[in-house]
Structure formats: structure tokens, C-alpha cells
C-alpha positions in Angstrom: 40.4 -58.3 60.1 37.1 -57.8 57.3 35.2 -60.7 57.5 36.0 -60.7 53.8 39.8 -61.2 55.3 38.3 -64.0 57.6 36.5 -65.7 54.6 39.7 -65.5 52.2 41.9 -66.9 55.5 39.7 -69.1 55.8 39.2 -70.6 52.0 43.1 -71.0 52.3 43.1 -72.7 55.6 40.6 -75.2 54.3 42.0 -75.8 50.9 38.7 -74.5 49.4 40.0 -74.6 46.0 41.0 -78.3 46.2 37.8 -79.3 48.0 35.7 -77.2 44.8 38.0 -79.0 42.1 37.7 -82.7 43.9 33.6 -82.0 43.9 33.3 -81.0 40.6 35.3 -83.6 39.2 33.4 -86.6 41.1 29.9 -84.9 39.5 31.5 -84.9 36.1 32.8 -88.6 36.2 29.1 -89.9 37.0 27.8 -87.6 34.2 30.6 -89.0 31.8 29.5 -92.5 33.4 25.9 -92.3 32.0 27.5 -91.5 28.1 28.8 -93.7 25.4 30.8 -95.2 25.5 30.5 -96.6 28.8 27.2 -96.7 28.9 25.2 -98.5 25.5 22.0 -96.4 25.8 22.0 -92.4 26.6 19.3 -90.7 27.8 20.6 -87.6 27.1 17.9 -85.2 25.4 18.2 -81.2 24.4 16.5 -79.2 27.3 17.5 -77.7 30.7 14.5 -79.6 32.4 16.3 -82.9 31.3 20.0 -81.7 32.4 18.8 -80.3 35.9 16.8 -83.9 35.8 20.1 -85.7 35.5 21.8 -83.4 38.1 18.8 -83.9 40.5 19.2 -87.7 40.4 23.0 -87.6 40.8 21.9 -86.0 44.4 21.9 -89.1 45.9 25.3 -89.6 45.4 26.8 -86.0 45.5 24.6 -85.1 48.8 27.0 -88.0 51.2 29.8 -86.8 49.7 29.6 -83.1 50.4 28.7 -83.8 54.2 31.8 -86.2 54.3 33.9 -83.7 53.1 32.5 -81.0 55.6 32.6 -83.8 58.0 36.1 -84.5 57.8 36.9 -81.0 57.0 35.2 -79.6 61.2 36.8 -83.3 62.5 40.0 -81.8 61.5 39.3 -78.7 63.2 39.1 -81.0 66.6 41.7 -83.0 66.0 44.6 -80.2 65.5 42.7 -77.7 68.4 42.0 -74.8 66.3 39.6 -74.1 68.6 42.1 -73.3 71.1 44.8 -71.6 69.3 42.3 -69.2 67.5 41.1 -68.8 71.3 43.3 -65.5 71.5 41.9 -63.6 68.7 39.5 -60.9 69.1 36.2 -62.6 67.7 33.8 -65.0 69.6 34.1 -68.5 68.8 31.0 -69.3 66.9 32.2 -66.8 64.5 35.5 -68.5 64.0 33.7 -71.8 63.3 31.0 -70.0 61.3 33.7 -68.7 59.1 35.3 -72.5 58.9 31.9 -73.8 58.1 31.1 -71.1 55.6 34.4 -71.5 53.9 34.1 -75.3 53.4 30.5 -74.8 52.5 30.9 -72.1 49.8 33.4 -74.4 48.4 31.4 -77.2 48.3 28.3 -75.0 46.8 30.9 -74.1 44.1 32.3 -77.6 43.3 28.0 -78.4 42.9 27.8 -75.3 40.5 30.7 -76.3 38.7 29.3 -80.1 37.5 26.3 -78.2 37.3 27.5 -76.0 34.5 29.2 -79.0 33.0 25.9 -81.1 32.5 23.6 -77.9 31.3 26.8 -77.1 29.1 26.2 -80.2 27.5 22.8 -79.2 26.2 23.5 -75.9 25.7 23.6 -76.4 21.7 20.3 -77.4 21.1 18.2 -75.3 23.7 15.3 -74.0 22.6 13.4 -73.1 24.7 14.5 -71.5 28.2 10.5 -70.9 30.0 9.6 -73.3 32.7 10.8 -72.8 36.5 13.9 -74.5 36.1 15.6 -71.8 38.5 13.4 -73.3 40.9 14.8 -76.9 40.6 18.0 -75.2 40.9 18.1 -73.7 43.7 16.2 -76.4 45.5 19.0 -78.8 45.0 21.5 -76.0 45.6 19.5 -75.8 49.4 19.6 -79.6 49.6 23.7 -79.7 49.1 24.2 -76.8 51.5 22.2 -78.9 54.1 24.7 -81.4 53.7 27.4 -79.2 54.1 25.8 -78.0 58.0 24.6 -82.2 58.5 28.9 -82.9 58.0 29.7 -80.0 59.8 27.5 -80.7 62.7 28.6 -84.2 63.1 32.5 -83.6 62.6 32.0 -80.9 65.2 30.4 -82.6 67.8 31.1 -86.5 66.8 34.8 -87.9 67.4 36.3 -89.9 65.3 38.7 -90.4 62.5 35.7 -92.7 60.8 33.0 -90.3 61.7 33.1 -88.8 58.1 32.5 -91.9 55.8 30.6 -93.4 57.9 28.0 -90.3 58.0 28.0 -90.2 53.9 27.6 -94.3 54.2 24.6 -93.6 56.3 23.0 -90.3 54.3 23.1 -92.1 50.8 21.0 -95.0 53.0 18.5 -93.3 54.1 18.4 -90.9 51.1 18.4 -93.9 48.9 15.1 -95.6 51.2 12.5 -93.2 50.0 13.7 -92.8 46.6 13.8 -96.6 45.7 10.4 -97.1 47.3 9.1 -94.6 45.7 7.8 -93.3 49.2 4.8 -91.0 49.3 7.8 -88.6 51.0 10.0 -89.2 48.8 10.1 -85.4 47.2 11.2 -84.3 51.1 14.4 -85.8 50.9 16.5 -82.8 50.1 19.1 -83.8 47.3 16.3 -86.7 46.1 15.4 -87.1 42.6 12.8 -83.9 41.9 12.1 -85.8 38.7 10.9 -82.8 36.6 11.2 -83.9 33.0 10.7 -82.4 29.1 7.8 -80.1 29.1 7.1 -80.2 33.4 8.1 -77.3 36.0 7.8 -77.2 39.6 4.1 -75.7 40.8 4.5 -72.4 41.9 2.7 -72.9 45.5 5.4 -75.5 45.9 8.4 -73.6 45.4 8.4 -71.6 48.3 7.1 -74.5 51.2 10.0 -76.4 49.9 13.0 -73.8 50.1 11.4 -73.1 53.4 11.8 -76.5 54.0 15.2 -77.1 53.3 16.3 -73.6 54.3 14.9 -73.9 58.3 16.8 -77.1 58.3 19.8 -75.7 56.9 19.2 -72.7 59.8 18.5 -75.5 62.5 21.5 -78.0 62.0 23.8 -75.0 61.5 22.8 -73.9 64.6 24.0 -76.9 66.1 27.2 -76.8 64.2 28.2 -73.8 65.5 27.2 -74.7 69.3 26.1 -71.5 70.5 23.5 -71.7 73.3 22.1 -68.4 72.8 21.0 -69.1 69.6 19.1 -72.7 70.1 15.5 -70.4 70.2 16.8 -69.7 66.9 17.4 -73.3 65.7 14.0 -74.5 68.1 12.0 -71.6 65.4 13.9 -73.4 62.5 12.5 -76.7 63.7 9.1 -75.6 63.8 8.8 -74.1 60.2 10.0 -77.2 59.4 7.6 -79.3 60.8 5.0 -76.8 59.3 6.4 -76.8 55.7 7.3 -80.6 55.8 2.9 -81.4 56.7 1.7 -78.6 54.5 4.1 -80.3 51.2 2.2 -83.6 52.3 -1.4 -81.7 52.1 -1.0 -78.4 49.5 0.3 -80.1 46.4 -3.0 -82.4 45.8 -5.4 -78.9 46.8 -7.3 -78.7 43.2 -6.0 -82.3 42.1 -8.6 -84.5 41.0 -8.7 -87.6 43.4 -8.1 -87.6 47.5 -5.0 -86.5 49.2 -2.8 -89.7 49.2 -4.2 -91.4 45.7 -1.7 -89.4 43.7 2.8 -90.2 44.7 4.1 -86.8 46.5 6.2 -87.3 43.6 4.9 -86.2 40.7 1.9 -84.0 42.8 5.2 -81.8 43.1 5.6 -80.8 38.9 2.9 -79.4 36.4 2.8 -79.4 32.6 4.4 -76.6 31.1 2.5 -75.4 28.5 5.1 -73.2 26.6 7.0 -76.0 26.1 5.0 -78.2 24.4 3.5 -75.4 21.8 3.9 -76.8 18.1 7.0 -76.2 16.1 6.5 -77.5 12.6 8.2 -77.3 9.4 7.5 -74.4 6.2 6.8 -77.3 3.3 4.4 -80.1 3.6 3.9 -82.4 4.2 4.0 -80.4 7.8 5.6 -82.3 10.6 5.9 -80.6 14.2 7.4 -81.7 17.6 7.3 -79.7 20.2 8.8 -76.7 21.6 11.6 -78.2 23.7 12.4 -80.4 21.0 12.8 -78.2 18.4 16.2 -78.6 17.5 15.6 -82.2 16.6 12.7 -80.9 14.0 15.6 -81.5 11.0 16.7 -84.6 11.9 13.4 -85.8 12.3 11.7 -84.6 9.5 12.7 -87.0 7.0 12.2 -89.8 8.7 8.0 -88.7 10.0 7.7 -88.0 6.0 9.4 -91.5 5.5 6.6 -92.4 7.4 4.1 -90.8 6.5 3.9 -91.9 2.9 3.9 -95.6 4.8 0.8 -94.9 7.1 -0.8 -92.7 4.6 -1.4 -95.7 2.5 -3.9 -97.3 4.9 -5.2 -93.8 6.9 -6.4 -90.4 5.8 -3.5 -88.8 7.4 -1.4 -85.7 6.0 0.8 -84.2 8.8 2.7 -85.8 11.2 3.2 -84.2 15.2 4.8 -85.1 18.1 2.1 -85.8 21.1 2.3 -86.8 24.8 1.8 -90.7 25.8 -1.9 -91.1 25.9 -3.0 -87.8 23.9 -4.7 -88.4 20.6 -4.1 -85.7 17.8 -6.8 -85.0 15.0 -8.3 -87.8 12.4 -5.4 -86.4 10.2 -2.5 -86.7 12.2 0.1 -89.2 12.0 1.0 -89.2 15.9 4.8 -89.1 16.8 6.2 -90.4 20.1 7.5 -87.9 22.7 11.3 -87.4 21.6 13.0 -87.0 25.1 16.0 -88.5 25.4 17.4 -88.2 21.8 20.1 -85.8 22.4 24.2 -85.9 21.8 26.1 -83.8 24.6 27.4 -80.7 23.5 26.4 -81.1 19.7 23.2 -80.2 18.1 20.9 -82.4 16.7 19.9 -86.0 17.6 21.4 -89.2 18.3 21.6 -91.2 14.8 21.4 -94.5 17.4 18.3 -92.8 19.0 16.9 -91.8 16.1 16.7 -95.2 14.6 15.8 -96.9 17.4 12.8 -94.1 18.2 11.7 -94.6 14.3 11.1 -98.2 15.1 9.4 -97.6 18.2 6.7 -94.8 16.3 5.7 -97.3 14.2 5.3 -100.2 16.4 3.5 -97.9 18.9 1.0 -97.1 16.3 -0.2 -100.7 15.9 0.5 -101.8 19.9 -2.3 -102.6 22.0 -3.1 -104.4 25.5 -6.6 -105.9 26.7 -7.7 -107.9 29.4 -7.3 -111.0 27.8 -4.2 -110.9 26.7 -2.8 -110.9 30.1 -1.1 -113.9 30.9 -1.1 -115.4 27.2 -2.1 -113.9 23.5 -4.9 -115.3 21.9 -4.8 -116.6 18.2 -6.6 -113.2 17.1 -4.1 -110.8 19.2 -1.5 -112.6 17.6 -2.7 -112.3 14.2 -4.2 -108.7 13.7 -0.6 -107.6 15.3 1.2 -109.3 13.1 -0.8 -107.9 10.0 -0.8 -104.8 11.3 3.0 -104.7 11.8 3.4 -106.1 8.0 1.7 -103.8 6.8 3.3 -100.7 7.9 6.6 -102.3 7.1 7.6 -103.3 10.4 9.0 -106.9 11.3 6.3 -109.4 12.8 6.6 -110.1 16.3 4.9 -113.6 16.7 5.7 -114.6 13.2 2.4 -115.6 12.9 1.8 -117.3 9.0 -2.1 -116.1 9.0 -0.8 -112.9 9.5 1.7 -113.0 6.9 -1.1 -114.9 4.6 -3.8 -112.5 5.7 -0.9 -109.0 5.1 -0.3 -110.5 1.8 -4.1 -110.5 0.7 -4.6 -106.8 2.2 -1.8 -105.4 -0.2 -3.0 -106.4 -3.0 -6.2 -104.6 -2.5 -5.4 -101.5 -1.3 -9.0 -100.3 -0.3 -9.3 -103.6 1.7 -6.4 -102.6 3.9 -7.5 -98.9 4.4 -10.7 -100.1 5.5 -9.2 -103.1 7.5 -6.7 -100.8 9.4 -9.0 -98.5 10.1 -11.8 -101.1 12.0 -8.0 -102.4 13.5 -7.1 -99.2 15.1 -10.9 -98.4 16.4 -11.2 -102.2 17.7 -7.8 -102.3 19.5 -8.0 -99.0 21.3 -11.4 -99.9 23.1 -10.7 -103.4 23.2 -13.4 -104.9 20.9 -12.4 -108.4 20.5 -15.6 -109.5 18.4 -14.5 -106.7 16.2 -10.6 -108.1 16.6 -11.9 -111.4 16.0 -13.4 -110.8 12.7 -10.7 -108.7 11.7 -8.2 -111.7 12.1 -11.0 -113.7 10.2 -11.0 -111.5 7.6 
């Protein structure tokens, strides 16, 4: 028999179709669980970055079950003797179990792709823009849940015991789930960990390659072991040792060219890059111009009329005329009204954003505009902080935290002279980004 025979047989034996179907469906319920309406607040947004992002962080949870299942699948094997009534057929053992493993694997990988689909499906509407490495983040966590597949296969192999399996995935999401919730400095080695390459990153290029390495010689090693076949443990001893190699140089070759000393920035995010394709300006034909950015762009109609809205608002008190989307902590032109990054404003499998998130993201532009922090406003607000927020809140429409009455008094006074508030916002914005407090002082003097 064609080992295309053997693998069919084999899909059959193993009920690879089930096994695909019972995956796919467990990705899809935690992807539905994450959605209104069973969950208040969606972070869904509109990019393949975002949806790999999700399926990256659902790892933790997919990774124990797909070594249960090929746990309990090669435990199975055991328990009815396969071994020794395929004993009489014309190929060696280790390909009989090779063709088990790969069976149950292959299903497994396709149950992955499957959920996978689903989630990108559900942003598939208001894509635009398809650059960035995302292929790399895919097949990265597609080498993390075949891994999986050999760690189950291993242990139902050579581990008896009817509780073997759930006890193995009980034990993989523990020590999965260590590194990622202590935001180790190896966390990013964890193979079905959270990548976390959001809107506008990508995986750096010198990384790719150390990491499938990575996961690859271990997949190579521990399948090795799974298949118990002596003469090939030089094989699985050379799998070990790129390994080790790839594992030290993804601790050292991600902060080469970094500013700052090995160890001063988390593995985590020394792992992703900006992607500047993504973040290119896409703005609107009329004025007055607003633009987000490129991975955003199919939110540029829905939040158009609400930047103008805006716009007329803050162009009362500051010489601005445009209004554009910009990173947390990047500051746009003298004449640009600054929009908060618009990740996470997405509906699945409809175009356009979130009316909820919108609203709520509206708000949040605003009040970001007039937020600030110094030193001495750390474990109470001084009488000033409270009332140049307030004012500044007032004026731009927005509801006054503190409810401060000199605020209000002093936000009542500034619109009714309109050239007193332009120049009192303006000292207001200078004076609260560096942290003047004289200048805050006089300002809630004034």
C-alpha cells in the first residue's frame, strides 16, 4: 500500500474528520466567547494583524488541547495493541506509528486552520491593507500546535494511563500560562504563547527564521521520541542542539541595533517592529481633511463625521484645520487635531466600525487631548490640577471630572471671550505636557 493509502487508512482509523471538526469548533466557541453578546466590550478591529493576534492568544488554550487529543489518540493505540496486530504487515514499525501520528496530527493542524479561517473571516470585510509578515505569525503558531501534537503523541506513547491525556493538557496550559502571565523575559519561546503583534507591527525579519528553527527542531526532537526508534536518537540529539542554539540566540539577536542593553527591553515586544506601510495616511477628498491610517482605512467613513464634529469644537480654541489618526506618544503638526489610534473598533464579518466603539472612542479623543500626569499629582490632585482639567474639559464640551466650581466659574468666563480661551488653552496644552506647574498654577488663577 502508497503511503497515500497508509495516510487515508490511517485518517479513517483515527477518526481524523471528527478530531478536525471537534478542534475547530472549540476555537470558534472562544472566539464567539470574546463577542457581544457575551462579552460587553469587543476588541475586535479590521486587520489580519489583529485576528492572527486574537488566534495567537487563544494558543494557550488550543495548544493543551491538541496534545490531549494526540495523547489520548497514541494511548489508544497501547491500550487496543495495534502495535502488535499491525506487527505482520510488511512496513517497519516506526512507520506504522509515524503514519498514526501524522494522521492525528494533520487533523489537528486542520481543525487549527479551520478556526483560523473563521477569525480572519471575520475581518475579511474591512481589510485594507494585506503588507506586513503576517504569514510569519502564521506559520509560527501553526509550528507551535504541531509541537503539541508530537508533546501528546510522545507521552500517550510512552506514558500509561487512561489519565495520562488530561492530565498532560492540565499541565501544558500551566506552564504555558507561567511565562505569559509574568510577562517573562522568555515568554515569546513558549511555542503557542501570545506573539502579541498588533495594528501596524510585524514580526522582524532576523527573527523569523531562529524562531521556526526553534519550534521546528523541537517538533523533529520530541517526534523522534514518539516514534521510539533508536537509530534515529542522533537525529533527535542534532534537533536538541539547534534548539539550544536558536532558543540563546532569540534571547541575544532581537535587541542587536536596539537602543538600550540586552535585558532592558521584554523579549516580548523586542520580537515585532513597526510596519511602516501600514501606518501611511489615508485621508478624505473634501476638507476639512481627516486621515487614519492605512490599516484602518475602512473606518475613514464612519469616522469622518465625528473628527469634523470635532474639529469645529477644538478649532475654537487652537489653530487646527485637519484632523489624523497618530500613534500613543507621537505629536502631529501645529495644525493637526490628533486622533487616537482606532484599534479595536471593528464588527465581525461587517464593514465599518462599532457604533458602541465609536462613541465611546469619541469620548476618549477628546478627553485625551486635555489629560495630563505630573509628579505631583501622584497620590492626590492638587487644587490647580483639578481646576485647569476641569476647564479644559468644559471647554471642549466634555463632562468635568472633579466637578470642580472654579473650573466651571473660570470655563464660564473663558467663553465669553473667545480670544481669552484660545490663548488660555494654548499656555494649557504647552504647561501640561512638560509639566509646568507655575505656568498650571497661574492658569487656574486666571
Amino acid at each position: 500500500m502508497t503511503w497515500r493509502g497508509v495516510g487515508a487508512l490511517e485518517w479513517r482509523r483515527t477518526g481524523g474528520a471528527f478530531v478536525a471538526v471537534a478542534l475547530a469548533l472549540t476555537g470558534v466557541v472562544l472566539f464567539a466567547a470574546k463577542q457581544r453578546p457575551f462579552n460587553t466590550w469587543s476588541t475586535w478591529s479590521s486587520t489580519v494583524a489583529d485576528a492572527l493576534e486574537f488566534v495567537s492568544s487563544s494558543g494557550i488554550v488550543l495548544g493543551p488541547v491538541v496534545a490531549t487529543v494526540a495523547a489520548w489518540v497514541a494511548g489508544r493505540e497501547r491500550r487496543r495493541r495495534m502495535g502488535d496486530l499491525l506487527a505482520s504487515t510488511a512496513r517497519p514499525s516506526w512507520q506504522r506509528r509515524l503514519a498514526t501520528s501524522g494522521a492525528v496530527s494533520a487533523a489537528l493542524l486542520l481543525g487549527w486552520l479551520i478556526q483560523t479561517a473563521v477569525v480572519v473571516g471575520g475581518v475579511f470585510p474591512s481589510v485594507s491593507y494585506w503588507g506586513g509578515r503576517w504569514w510569519a505569525t502564521l506559520l509560527l503558531m501553526a509550528l507551535g500546535m504541531l509541537l503539541c501534537a508530537a508533546v501528546g503523541s510522545a507521552f500517550g506513547r510512552w506514558v500509561p494511563g487512561r489519565l495520562v491525556p488530561p492530565a498532560l493538557g492540565i499541565v501544558l496550559y500551566v506552564l504555558t500560562a507561567i511565562p505569559v502571565y509574568l510577562d517573562a523575559r522568555w515568554i515569546q519561546l513558549v511555542p503557542v504563547g501570545n506573539l502579541a503583534v498588533f495594528d501596524g507591527e510585524q514580526l522582524e525579519a532576523r527573527v523569523i527564521p531562529l524562531a521556526a528553527a526553534w519550534t521546528g527542531s523541537l517538533v523533529v526532537m520530541i517526534g523522534v521520541v514518539a516514534l521510539g526508534r533508536r537509530r534515529h536518537w542522533r537525529v533527535a540529539a542534532a534537533a536538541a542542539g539547534v534548539a539550544v542554539v536558536c532558543a540563546a540566540a532569540l534571547q541575544v539577536a532581537p535587541h542587536l541595533g536596539r537602543d538600550g542593553a540586552p535585558g532592558v527591553e521584554p523579549v516580548q515586544r523586542s520580537w515585532v517592529e513597526a510596519d511602516p506601510a501600514a501606518v501611511v495616511p489615508v485621508c478624505t477628498d473634501d476638507a476639512p481633511v481627516v486621515c487614519v491610517q492605512r490599516i484602518h482605512a475602512g473606518f475613514l467613513r464612519d469616522v469622518a463625521p465625528v473628527a469634523r464634529q470635532q474639529l469645529q469644537v477644538v478649532g475654537r480654541y487652537l489653530p487646527v484645520d485637519r484632523a489624523e489618526e497618530l500613534d500613543w506618544g507621537v505629536t502631529g503638526a501645529a495644525d493637526v487635531f490628533p486622533l487616537i489610534p482606532l484599534s479595536g473598533m471593528g464588527q465581525p464579518y461587517r464593514s465599518g466600525a462599532d457604533p458602541d466603539a465609536l462613541q465611546q472612542w469619541a469620548g476618549s479623543n477628546l478627553s485625551s487631548l486635555t489629560a495630563f500626569y505630573c509628579p505631583e499629582m501622584e497620590h492626590t490632585s492638587p487644587a490647580w490640577a483639578v481646576t485647569v482639567s476641569d476647564t479644559a474639559d468644559l471647554l471642549l464640551g466634555q463632562q468635568a471630572f472633579a466637578q470642580d466650581e472654579r473650573g466651571a466659574a473660570l470655563a464660564a468666563r473663558l467663553e465669553a471671550d473667545p480670544a481669552q480661551a484660545r490663548a488660555w488653552m494654548a499656555s494649557f496644552l504647552t504647561a501640561s505636557r512638560s509639566c509646568d506647574v507655575p505656568e498650571l498654577e497661574r492658569l487656574a488663577a486666571w
